[in-house]
C-alpha positions as a Markdown table, in Angstrom:
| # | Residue | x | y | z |
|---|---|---|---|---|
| 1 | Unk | 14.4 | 1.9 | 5.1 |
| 2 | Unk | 15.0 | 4.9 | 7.4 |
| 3 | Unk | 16.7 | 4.3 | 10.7 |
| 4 | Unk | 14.6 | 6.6 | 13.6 |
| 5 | Unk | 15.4 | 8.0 | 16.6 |
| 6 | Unk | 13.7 | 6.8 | 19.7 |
| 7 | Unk | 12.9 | 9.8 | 21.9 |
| 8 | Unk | 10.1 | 11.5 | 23.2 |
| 9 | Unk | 9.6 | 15.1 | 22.1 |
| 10 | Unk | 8.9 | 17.4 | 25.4 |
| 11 | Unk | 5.4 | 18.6 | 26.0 |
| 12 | Unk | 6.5 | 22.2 | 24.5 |
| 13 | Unk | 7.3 | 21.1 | 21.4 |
| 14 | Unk | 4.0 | 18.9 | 21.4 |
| 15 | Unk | 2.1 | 22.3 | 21.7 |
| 16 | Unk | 4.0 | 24.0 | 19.1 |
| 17 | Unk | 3.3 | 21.5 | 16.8 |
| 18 | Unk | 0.0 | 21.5 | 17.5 |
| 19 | Unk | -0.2 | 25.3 | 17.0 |
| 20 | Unk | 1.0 | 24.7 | 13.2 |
| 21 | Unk | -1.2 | 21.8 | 12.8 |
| 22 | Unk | -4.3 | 24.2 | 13.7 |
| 23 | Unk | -3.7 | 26.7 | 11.5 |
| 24 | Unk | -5.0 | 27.4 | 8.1 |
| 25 | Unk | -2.3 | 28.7 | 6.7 |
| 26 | Unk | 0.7 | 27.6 | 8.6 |
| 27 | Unk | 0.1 | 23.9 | 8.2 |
| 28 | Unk | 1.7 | 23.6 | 5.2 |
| 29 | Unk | 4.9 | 24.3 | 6.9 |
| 30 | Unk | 4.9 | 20.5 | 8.4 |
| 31 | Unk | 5.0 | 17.0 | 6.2 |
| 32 | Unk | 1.7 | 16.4 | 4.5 |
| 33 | Unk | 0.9 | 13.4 | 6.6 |
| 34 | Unk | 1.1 | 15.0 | 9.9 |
| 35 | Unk | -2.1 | 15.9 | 12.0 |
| 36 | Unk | -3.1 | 16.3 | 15.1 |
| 37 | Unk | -4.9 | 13.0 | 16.4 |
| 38 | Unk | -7.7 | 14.0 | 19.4 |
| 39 | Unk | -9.8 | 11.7 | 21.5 |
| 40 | Unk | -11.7 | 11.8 | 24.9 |
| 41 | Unk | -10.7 | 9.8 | 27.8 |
| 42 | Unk | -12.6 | 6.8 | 29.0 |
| 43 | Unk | -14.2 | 8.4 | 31.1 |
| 44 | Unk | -15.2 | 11.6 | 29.5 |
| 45 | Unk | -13.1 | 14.0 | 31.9 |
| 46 | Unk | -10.7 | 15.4 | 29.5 |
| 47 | Unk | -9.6 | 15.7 | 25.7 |
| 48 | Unk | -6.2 | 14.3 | 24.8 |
| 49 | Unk | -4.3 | 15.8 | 21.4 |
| 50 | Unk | -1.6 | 15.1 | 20.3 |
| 51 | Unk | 1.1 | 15.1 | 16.9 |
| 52 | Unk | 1.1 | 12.4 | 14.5 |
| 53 | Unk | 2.6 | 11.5 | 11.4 |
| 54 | Unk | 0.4 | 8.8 | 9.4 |
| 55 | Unk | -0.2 | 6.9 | 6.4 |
| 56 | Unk | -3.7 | 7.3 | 4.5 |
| 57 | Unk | -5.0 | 4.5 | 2.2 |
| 58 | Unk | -8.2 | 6.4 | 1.3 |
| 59 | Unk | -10.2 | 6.5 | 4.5 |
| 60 | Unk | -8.0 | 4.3 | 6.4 |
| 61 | Unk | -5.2 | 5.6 | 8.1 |
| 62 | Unk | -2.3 | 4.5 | 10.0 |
| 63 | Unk | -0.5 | 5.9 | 12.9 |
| 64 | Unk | 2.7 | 4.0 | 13.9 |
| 65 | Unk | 3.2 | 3.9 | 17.4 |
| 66 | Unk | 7.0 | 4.0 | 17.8 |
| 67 | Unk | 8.4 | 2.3 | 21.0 |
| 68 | Unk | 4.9 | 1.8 | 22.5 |
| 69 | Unk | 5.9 | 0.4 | 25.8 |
| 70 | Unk | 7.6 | 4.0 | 26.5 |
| 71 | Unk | 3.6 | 5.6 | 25.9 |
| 72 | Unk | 0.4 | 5.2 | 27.6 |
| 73 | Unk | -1.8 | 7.1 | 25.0 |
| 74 | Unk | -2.3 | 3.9 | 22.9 |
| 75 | Unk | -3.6 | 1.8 | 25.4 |
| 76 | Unk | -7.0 | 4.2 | 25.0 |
| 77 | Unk | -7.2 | 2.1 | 21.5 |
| 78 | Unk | -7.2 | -1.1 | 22.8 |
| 79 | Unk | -10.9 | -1.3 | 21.9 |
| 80 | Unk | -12.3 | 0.7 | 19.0 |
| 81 | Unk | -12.8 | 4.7 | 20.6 |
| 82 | Unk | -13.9 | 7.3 | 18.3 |
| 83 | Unk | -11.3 | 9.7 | 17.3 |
| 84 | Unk | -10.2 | 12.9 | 15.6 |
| 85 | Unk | -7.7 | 13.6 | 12.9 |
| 86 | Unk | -7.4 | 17.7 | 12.6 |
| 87 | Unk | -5.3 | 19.6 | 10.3 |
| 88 | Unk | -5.4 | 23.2 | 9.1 |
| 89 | Unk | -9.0 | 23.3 | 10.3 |
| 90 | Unk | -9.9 | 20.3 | 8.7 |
| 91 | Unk | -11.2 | 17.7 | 11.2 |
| 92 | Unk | -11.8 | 14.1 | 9.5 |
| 93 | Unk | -14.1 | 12.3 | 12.8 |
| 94 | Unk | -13.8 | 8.0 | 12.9 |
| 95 | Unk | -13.0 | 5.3 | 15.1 |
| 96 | Unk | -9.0 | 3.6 | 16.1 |
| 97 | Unk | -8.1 | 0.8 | 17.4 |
| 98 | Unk | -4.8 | -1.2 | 18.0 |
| 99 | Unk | -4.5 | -4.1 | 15.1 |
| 100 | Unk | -2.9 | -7.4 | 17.2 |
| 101 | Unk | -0.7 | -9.0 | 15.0 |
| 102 | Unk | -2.5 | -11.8 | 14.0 |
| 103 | Unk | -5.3 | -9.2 | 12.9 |
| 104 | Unk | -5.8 | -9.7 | 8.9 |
| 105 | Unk | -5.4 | -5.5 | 8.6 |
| 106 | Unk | -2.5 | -5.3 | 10.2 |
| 107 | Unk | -0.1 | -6.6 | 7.1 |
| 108 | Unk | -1.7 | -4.3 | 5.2 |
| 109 | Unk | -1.4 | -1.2 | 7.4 |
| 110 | Unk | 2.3 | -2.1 | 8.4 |
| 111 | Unk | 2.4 | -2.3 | 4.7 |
| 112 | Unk | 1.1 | 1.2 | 3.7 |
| 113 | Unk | 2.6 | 2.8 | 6.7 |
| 114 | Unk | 6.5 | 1.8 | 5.4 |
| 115 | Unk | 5.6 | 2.3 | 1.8 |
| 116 | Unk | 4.8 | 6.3 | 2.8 |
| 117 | Unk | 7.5 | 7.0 | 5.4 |
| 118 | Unk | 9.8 | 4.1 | 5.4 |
| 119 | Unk | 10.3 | 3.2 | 8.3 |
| 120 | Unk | 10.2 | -0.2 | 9.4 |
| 121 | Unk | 7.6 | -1.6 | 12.0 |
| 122 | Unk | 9.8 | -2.8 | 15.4 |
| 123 | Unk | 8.8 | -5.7 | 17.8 |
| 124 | Unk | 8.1 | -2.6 | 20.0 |
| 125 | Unk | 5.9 | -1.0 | 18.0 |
| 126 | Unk | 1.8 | -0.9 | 17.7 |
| 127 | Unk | -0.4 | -0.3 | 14.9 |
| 128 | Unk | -3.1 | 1.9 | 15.2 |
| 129 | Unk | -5.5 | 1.7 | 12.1 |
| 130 | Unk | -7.9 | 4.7 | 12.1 |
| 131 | Unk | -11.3 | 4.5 | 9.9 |
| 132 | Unk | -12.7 | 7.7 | 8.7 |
| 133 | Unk | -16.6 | 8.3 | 9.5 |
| 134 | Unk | -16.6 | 4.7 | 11.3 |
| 135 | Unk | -18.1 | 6.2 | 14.6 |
């Protein structure tokens, strides 16, 4: 399995990343399993994007959330929110939600998201399983 590193990217390099994700053509310059994920805010007020890299299992997809206690985004996905996965113009709209533990999916998507990317799942970690044209 591959050892990470356990840092934050700044918000700059967010952005950039972004800007490759949302092009048509320079997408293909980042790993094949990397998108943007987008979602509104509780209460409506504002959009929230940012980079991921996940796992797809036909329309399931998994988003390792490395060293969650350092991030608040999650914590949106506590209960099932609707959510967008956007890449090269492509935007794939379902619903996310964080898998507990004792959730039967979550073997299965800690399973699928080491067998693409291995890397192991940490105590620290959470899970968020994302279901294509659930919402």
């Amino acid at each position: 399995m591959t050892r990470r590193r356990t840092h934050r990217p700044p918000a700059l390099v967010n952005r950039a990343v972004l800007a490759v994700l949302r092009s048509t053509r320079l997408h293909r310059l980042l790993d094949a399993e990397m998108c943007e994920l987008r979602y509104r805010t509780a209460d409506g007020a504002r959009t929230v994007a940012l980079p991921v890299l996940y796992a797809a299992d036909g329309d399931r997809y998994v988003v390792l959330v490395g060293d969650a206690p350092d991030k608040k985004w999650w914590r949106h996905f506590r209960r099932e929110a609707a959510v967008e996965l956007c890449r090269g113009g492509q935007v794939r709209n379902g619903s996310g939600r964080i898998l507990p533990h004792d959730d039967p999916a979550y073997a299965a998507a800690v399973r699928t998201h080491e067998d693409r990317h291995h890397v192991p799942v940490e105590n620290t970690d959470e899970v968020l399983l994302i279901e294509a044209g659930a919402h």
